[in-house]
C-alpha positions as CSV (number, residue, x, y, z in Angstrom):
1,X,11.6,-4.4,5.7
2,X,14.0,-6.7,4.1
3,X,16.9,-6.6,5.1
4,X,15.6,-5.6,8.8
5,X,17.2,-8.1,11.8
6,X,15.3,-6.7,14.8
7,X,11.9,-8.8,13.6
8,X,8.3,-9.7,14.9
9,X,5.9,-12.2,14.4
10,X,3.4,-13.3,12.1
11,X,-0.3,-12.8,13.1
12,X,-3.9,-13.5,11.5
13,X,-5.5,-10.9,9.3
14,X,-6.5,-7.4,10.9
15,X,-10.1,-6.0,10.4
16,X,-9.1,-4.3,7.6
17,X,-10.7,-6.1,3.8
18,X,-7.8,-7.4,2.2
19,X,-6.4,-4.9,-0.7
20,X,-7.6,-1.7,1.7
21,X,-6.3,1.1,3.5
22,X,-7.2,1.4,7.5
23,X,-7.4,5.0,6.2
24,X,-9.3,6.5,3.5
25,X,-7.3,7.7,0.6
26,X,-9.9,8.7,-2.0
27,X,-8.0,11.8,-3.8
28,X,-7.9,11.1,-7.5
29,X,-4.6,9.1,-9.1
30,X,-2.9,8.2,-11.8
31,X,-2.2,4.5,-10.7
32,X,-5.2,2.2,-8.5
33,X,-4.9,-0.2,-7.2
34,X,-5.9,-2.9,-9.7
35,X,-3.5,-1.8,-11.7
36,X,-1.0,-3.0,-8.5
37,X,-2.8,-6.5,-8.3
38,X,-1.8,-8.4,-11.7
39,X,2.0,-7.9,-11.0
40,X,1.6,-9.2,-7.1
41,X,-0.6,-12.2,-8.5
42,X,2.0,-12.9,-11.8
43,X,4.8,-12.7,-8.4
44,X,2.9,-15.2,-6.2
45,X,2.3,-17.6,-9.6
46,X,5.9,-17.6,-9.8
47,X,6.5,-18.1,-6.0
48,X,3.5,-21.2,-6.3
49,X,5.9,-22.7,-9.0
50,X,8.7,-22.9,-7.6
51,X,8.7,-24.4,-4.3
52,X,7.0,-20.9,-2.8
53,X,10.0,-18.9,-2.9
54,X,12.2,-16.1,-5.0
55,X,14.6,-16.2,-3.1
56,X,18.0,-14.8,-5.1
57,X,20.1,-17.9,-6.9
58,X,16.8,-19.9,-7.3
59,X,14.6,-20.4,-10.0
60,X,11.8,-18.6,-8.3
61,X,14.0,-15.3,-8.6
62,X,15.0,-16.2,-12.2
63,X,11.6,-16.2,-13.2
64,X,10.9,-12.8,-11.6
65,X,14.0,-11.4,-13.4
66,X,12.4,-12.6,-16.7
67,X,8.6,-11.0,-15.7
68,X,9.9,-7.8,-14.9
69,X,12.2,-7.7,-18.0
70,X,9.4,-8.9,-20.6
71,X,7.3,-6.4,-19.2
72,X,9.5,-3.2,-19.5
73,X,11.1,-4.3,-23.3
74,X,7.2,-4.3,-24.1
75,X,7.0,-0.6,-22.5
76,X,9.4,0.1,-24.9
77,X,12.8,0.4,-22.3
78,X,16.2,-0.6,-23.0
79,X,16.7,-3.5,-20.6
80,X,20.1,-5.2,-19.2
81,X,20.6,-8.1,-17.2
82,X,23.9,-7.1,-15.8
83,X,25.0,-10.7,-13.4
84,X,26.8,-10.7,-10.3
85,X,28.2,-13.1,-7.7
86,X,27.2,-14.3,-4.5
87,X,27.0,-16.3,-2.0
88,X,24.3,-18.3,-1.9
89,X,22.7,-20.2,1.6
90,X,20.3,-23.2,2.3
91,X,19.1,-24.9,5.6
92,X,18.5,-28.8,5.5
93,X,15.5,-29.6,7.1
94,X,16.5,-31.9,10.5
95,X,18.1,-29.4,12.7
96,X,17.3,-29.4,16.7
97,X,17.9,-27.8,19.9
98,X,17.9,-30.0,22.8
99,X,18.4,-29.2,26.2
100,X,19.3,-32.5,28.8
101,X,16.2,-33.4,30.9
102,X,14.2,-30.9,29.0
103,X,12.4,-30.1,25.8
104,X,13.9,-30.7,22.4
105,X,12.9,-27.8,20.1
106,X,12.9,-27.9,15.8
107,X,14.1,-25.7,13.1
108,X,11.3,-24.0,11.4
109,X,8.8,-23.9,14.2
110,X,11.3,-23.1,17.1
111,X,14.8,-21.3,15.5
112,X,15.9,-21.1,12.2
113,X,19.9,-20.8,11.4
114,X,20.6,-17.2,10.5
115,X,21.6,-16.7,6.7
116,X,25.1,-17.6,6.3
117,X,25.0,-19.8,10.0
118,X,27.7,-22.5,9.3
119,X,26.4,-26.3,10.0
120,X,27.4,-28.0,13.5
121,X,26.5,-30.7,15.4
122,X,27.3,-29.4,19.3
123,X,27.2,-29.8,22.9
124,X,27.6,-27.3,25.6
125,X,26.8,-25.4,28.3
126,X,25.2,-22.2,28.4
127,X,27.0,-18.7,28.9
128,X,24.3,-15.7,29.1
129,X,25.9,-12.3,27.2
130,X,24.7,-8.8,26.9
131,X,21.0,-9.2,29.2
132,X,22.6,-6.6,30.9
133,X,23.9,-4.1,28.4
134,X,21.0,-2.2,27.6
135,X,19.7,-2.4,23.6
136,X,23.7,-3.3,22.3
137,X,23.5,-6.4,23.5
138,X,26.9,-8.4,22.2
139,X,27.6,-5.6,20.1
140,X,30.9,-4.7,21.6
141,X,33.7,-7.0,22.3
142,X,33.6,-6.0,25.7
143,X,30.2,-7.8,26.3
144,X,32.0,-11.1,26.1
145,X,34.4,-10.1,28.7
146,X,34.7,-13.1,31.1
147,X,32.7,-15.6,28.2
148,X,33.7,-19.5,29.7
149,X,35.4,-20.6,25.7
150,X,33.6,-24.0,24.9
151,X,30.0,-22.9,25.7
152,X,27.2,-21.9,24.0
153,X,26.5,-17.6,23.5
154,X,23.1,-16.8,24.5
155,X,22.0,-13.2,23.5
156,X,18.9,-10.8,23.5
157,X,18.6,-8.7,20.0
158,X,20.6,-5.8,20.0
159,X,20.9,-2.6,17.8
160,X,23.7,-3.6,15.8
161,X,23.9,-6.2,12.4
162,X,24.0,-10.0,14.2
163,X,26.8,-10.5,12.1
164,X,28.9,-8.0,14.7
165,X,27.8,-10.1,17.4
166,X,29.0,-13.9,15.9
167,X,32.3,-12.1,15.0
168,X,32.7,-10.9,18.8
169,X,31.3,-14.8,19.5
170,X,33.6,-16.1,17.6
171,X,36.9,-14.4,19.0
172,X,35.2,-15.3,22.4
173,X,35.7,-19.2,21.8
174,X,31.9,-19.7,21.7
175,X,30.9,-23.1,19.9
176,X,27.5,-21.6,18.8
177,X,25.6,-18.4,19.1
178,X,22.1,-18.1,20.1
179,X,19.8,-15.1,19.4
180,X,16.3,-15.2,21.3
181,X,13.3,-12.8,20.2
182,X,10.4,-12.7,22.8
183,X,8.0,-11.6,20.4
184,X,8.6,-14.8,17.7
185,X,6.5,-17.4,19.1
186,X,5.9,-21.0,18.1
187,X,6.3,-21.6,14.2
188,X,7.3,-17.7,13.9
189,X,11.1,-17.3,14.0
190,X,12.6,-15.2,11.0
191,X,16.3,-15.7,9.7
192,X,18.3,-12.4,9.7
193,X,21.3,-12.6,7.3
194,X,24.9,-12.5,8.7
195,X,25.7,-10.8,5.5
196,X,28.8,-13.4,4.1
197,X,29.7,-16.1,5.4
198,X,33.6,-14.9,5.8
199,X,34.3,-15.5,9.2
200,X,31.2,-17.3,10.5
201,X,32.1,-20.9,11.3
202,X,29.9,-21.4,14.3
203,X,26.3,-22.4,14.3
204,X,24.2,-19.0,14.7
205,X,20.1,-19.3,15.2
206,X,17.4,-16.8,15.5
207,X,15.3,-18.7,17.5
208,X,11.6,-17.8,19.5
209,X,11.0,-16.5,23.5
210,X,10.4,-20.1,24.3
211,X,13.8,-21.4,23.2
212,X,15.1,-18.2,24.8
213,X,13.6,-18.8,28.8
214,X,14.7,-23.2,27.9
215,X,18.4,-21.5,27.4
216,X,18.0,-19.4,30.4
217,X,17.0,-22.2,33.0
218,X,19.6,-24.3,31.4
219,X,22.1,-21.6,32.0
220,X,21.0,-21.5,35.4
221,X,21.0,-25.0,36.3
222,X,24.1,-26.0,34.3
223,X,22.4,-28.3,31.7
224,X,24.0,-29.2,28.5
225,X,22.3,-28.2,25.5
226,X,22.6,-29.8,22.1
227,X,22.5,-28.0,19.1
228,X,22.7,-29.7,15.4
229,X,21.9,-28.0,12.3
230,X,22.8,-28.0,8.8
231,X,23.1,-25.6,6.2
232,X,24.8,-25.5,2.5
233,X,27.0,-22.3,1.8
234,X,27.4,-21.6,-2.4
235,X,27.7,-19.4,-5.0
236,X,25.8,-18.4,-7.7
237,X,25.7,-15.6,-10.7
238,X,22.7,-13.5,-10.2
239,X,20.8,-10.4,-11.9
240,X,19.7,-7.1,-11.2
241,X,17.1,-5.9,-14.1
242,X,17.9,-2.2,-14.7
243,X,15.8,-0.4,-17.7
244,X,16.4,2.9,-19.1
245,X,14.3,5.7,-21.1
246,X,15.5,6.8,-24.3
247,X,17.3,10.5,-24.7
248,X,20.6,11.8,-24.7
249,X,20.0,14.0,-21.2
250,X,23.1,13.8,-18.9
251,X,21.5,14.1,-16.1
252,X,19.4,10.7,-14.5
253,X,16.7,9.8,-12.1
254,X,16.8,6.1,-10.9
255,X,14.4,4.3,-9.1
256,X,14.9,0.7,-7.6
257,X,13.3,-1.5,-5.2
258,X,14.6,-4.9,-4.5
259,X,13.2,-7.9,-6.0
260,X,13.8,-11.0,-4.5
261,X,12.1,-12.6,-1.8
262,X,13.1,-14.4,1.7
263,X,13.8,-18.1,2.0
264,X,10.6,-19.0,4.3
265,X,7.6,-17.7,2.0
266,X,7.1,-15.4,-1.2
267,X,8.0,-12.0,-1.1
268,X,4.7,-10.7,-2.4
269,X,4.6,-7.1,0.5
270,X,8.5,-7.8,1.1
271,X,9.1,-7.1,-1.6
272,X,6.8,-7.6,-4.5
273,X,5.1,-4.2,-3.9
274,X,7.9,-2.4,-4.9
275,X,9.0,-3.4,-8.0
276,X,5.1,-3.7,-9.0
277,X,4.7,0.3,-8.0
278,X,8.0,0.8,-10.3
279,X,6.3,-1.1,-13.2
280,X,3.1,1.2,-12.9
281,X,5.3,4.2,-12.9
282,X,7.6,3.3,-15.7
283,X,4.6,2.9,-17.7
284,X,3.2,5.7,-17.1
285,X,6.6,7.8,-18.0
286,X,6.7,5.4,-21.1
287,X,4.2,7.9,-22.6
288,X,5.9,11.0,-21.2
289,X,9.1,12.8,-22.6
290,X,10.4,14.2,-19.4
291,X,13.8,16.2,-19.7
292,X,16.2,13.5,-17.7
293,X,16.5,10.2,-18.3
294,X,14.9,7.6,-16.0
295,X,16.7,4.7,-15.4
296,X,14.6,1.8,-13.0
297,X,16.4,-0.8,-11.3
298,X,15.3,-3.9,-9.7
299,X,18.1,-5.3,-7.4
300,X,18.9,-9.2,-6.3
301,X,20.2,-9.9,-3.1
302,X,19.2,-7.4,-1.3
303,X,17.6,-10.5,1.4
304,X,21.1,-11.5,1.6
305,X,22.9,-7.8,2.4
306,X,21.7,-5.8,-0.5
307,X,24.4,-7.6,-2.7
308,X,23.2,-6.6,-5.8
309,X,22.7,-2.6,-5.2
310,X,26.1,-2.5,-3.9
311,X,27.7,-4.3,-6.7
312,X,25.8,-1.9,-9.1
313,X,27.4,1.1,-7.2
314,X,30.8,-0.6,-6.7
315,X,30.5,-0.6,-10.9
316,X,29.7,2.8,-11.3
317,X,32.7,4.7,-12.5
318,X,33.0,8.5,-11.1
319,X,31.0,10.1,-14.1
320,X,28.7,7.0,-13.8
321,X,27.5,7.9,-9.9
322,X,27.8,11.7,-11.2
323,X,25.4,11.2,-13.7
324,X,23.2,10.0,-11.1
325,X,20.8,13.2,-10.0
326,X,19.0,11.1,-7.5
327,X,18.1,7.7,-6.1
328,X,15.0,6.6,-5.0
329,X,14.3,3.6,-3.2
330,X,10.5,1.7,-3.0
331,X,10.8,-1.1,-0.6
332,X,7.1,-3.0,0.7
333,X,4.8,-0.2,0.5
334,X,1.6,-2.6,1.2
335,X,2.1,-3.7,4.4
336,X,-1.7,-4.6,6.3
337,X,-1.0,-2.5,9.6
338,X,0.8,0.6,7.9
339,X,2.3,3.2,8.8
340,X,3.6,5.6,5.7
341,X,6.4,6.6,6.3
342,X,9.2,8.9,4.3
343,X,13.1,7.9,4.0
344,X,14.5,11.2,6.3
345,X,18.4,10.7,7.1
346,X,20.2,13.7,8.7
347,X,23.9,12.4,7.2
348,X,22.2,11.9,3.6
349,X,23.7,13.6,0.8
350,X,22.4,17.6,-0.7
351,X,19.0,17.6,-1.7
352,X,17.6,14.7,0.1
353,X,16.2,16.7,2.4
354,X,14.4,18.0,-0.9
355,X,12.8,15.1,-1.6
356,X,11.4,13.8,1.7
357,X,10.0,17.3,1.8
358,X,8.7,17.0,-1.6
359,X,7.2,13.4,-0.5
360,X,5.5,14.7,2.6
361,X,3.6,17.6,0.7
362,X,2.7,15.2,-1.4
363,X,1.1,12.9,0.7
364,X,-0.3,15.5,2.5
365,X,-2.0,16.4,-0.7
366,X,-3.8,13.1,-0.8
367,X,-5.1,13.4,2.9
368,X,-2.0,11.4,4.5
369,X,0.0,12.9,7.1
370,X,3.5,10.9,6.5
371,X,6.1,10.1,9.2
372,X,9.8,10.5,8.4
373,X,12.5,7.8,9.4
374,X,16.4,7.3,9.3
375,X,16.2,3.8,7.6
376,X,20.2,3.6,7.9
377,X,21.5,0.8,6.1
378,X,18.2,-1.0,6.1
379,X,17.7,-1.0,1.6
380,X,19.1,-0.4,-1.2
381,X,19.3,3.3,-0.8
382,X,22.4,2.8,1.5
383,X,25.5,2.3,-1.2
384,X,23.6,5.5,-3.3
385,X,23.6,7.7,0.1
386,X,27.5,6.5,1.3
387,X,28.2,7.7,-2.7
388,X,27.0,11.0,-1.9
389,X,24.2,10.9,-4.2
390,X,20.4,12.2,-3.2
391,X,18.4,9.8,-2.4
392,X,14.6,9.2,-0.6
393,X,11.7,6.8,-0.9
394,X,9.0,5.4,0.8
395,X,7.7,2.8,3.3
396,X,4.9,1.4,5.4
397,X,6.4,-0.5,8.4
398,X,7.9,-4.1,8.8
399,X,7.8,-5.6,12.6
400,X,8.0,-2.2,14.4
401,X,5.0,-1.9,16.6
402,X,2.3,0.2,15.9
403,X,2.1,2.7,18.8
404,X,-1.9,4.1,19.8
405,X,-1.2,7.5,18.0
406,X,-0.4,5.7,14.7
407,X,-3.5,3.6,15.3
408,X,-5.0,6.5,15.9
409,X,-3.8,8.5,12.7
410,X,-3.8,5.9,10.1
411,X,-6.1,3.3,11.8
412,X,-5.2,-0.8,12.6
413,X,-4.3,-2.0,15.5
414,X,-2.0,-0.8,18.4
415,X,0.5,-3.0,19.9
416,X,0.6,-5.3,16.5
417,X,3.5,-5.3,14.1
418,X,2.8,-3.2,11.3
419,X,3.4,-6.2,8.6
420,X,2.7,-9.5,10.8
421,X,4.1,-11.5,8.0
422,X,7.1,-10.1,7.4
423,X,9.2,-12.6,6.3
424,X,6.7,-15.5,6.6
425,X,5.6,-17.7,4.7
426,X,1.4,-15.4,4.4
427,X,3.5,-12.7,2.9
428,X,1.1,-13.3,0.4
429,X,-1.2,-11.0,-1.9
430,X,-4.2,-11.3,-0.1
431,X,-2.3,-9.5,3.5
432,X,-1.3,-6.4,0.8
433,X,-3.1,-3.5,1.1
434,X,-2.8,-2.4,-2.5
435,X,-4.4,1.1,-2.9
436,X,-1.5,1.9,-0.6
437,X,0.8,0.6,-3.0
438,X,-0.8,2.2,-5.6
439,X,-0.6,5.5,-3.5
440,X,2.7,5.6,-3.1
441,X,3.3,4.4,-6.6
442,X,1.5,8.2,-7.6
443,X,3.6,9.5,-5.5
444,X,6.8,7.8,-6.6
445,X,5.5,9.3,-10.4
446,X,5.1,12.8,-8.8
447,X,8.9,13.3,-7.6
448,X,10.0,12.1,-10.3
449,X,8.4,14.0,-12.9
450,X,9.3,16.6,-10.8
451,X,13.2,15.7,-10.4
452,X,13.3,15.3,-14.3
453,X,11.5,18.2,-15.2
454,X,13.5,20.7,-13.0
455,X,10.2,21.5,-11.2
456,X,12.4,19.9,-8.3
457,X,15.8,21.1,-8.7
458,X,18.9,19.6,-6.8
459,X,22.0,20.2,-6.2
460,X,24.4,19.4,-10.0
461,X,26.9,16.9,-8.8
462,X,30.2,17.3,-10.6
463,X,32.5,14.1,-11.7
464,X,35.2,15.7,-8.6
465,X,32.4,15.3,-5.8
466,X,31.5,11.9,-7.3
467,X,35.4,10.5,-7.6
468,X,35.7,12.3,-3.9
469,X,32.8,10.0,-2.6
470,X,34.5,7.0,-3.7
């Protein structure tokens, strides 16, 4: 998922005809497929445009903004723009890892500096941190007890946002931090974000198991590596697209799904599929007059630390997030290897529970037996849950594994990453298993037809339990 940072790597296609379930979901619905496709395809024309990317503060992004808009005015929506500001990031092409008597590895193929990494142009040696700290690996502050200032960080992932671990570098006296994943291999490293680029002024790199065992041996024998890598911090105004039905109701149900793209390849699963399952469903409720208001959001930034959700929520005034009945969250719902999966956090706000129940039935109604998952911070849902306002949605794996039950239960491939591209450049609409989408897209009209017709009720939220969550 997007804004995920423990990531796998890319892979050829499964078995499984592009645009089709590795399970049969033939119970009749609202939304196909097909009607999935021309949004993905109008998304990659935009990505093929402009350099291949839509990522947030380019014009590939800006364009999106301007597809998704056109196409809810004509649904008859009232549509804002509403801008905010962030900080933007760029690599330069040229960077390299070199390690003295031994191989000299290249950005893009062997590491790629971690969104918001600052530039540098290094030598050092080698300090090893965390390979013996379980799955927290340079989490704490304590894992750099004993770090020699002046040398290089070397790190295995961990469970905690990278941008923890640089900090903890950082106070350390490392010169540069570098994060090895054994499962990216050659020409497969992604690039988690760091999530602002206050306080990062080292050179930080995601970079493949080879790199990772080069680092190692250097550590061991006391080589000098040589890092050098540049990147461009800056800032640009960006939009979120949010489009509201017409009515008078107080009470709203928003949807959202972020939708801008990664800077290595299109976005099309990660996270095309969302906002083109929103568009299906807001045309659909275009021709209904349910009770509530729907209100449909389609967030920037979220590649970069879900920037744009947050400064949505950070808007809201009190009676604004009390207005809010629910929030539901539809981010890549295609991926080739799936699992479904329902949002399910224990800490989540009254009535969430509600709604992942509702989602499960549902699915279960269409001959899918969903699993449920604490997503945490990991999309947009997470400013609408720490505001105390219910929230759910839906999901079909990113670089998680997929075990032999699930292969069992849903079909694909055990042992494989449940979207191989995540991230990568054949995120593309060919790997998107669209009558998924289109799946949960029905389902995505079904809770909220229920939510907004009271056939779902929630808890009311008053404008004291909404200042309260602030």
């Amino acid at each position: 998922m997007a804004f995920a940072l423990v990531l796998a790597a890319c892979a050829g296609p499964t078995d499984t005809p592009s645009g089709s379930p590795t399970h049969s979901i033939d119970a009749p619905q609202a939304i196909a497929g097909t009607d999935i496709r021309p949004h993905l395809e109008a998304l990659m024309e935009i990505a093929t445009d402009n350099g291949g990317l839509r990522t947030a503060g380019t014009a590939g992004y800006d364009a999106s903004v301007q597809y998704v808009a056109e196409q809810l005015r004509e649904m008859g929506y009232s549509v804002e723009t509403p801008e905010f500001q962030m900080a933007t990031y760029l690599e330069l092409p040229g960077g390299t890892l070199a390690v003295d008597g031994g191989p000299t590895f290249e950005t893009g193929n062997d590491f790629k500096a971690m969104i918001y990494s600052a530039s540098g142009d290094l030598s050092g040696a080698v300090t090893p941190v965390g390979f013996d700290d379980g799955q927290d690996s340079g989490c704490d502050a304590a894992d750099f007890d004993g770090f020699v200032a002046g040398t290089i960080a070397f790190a295995p992932p961990g469970q905690c946002f990278r941008r923890q671990v640089v900090l903890n570098a950082v106070a350390a006296g490392a010169v540069a931090l570098v994060v090895s994943y054994p499962q990216y291999a050659k020409g497969e490293p992604r690039r988690p974000t760091l999530l602002s680029p206050d306080g990062i002024d080292i050179p930080v790199l995601s970079a493949t198991g080879e790199v990772g065992e080069a680092l190692q041996a250097a550590a061991e024998d006391g080589s000098q590596v040589h890092i050098t890598v540049t990147t461009e911090i800056g800032s640009a105004m960006v939009h979120n697209v949010i489009a509201e039905s017409h009515g008078i109701a107080d009470r709203v149900v928003m949807l959202g799904g972020h939708l801008d793209g990664v800077h290595d390849g299109p976005g099309i699963n990660d996270n095309g599929s969302g906002p083109a399952a929103l568009l299906e469903v807001a045309r659909l409720l275009a021709e209904e007059s349910p009770r509530a208001r729907v209100r449909f959001a389609f967030w920037g930034g979220e590649e970069f630390g879900l920037l744009g959700s947050r400064a949505y929520v950070d808007g809201l005034d009190a009676d604004g997030r009390a207005e809010i009945g629910a929030y539901l969250n539809f981010d890549m719902l295609g991926s080739a290897n799936y699992v479904p999966i329902v949002y399910d956090e224990p800490g989540a706000a009254a009535g969430s529970a509600e709604i992942a129940d509702f989602l499960v039935a549902y699915l279960e109604s269409v001959g899918i037996s969903p699993e449920r998952m604490d997503l945490g911070g990991g999309s947009d849902h997470y400013f609408f849950s720490q505001s105390r306002i219910p929230t759910g949605g839906l999901f079909s794996g990113a670089t998680e594994l997929k075990t032999d039950a699930q292969a069992e239960a849903y079909g694909g491939t055990a042992g494989e990453a449940m979207d191989a591209c995540y991230h990568l450049v054949c995120d593309t609409v060919e790997r998107v298993n669209l009558d998924l989408v289109a799946t949960f897209a029905n389902a995505a009209l079904a809770v909220t037809v229920a939510i907004a017709g009271g056939e779902l009720e929630l808890p009311q939220r008053g404008r004291a339990g909404a200042a309260r969550a602030r």
